[in-house]
N, C-alpha and C positions, 0 to 999 in steps of 0.2 A: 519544575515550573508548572507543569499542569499538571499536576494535582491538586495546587490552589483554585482551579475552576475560574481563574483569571484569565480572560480572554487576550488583555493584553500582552501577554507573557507569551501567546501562542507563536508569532514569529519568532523571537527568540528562542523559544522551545526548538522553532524546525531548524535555526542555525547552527544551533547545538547537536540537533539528532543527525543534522547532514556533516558535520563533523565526525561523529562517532561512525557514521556509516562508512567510513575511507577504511575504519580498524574491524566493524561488526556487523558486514552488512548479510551476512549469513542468519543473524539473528532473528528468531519471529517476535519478540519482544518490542526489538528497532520500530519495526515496522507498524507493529500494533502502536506505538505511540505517534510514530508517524501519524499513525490513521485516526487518532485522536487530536492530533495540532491542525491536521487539517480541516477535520469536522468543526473544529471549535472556532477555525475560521470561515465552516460555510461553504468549503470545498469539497461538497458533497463527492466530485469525481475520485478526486484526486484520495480522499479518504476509503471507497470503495476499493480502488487499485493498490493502495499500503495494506487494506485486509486483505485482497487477494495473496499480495506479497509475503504477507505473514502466515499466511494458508497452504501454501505453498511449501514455506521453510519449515511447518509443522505436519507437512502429508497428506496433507486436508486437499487433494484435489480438486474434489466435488466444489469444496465451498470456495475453492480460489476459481476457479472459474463460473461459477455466479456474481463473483465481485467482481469480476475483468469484465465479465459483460454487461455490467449493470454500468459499471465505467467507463467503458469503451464505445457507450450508448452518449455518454453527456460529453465526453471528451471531443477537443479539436481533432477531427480527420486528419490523420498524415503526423500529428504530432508526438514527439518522442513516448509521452505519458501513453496514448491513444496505441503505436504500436508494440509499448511493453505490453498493454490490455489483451492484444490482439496474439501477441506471442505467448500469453499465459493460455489463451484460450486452444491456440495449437499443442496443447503439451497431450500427450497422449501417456494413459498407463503403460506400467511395464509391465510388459505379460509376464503372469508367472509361469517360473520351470519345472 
């Protein structure tokens, strides 16, 4: 669905992808599209924190926590989105042995 560049497809995209997320939410793929249905609908926050998420799933520390806090700057304080942001940004490497 969006891959057509159809903006209106964009809700239904996210109905779809939050369906798929109950079976693959390990995925960074998920989330990377995530963070395209949201952008496409202008949810610049909520896009920033699906990159994080997908950044994350792929070891990209660094860059998952530039999206949480670039997200967690526009997000509602205290809300669910706002302290997944906040919990990305607590993620600390693992030292190596």
């Amino acid at each position: 669905m969006l891959a057509t560049g159809d903006k209106k497809l964009a809700k239904p995209a996210l109905e779809q992808l939050r369906v798929a997320q109950r079976r693959e939410n390990r995925s960074p793929q998920l989330h990377l599209e995530f963070a395209r249905a949201y952008a496409s609908l202008g949810n610049i926050p909520r896009a920033d924190l699906a990159t994080a998420e997908a950044a994350i799933r792929s070891g990209d520390l660094k860059l998952a926590q530039l999206k949480a806090s670039q997200a967690k700057r526009k997000l509602k304080r205290g809300s669910t989105a706002w302290r997944r942001a906040d919990d990305i940004l607590n993620i600390r490497p693992r030292k190596k042995k």
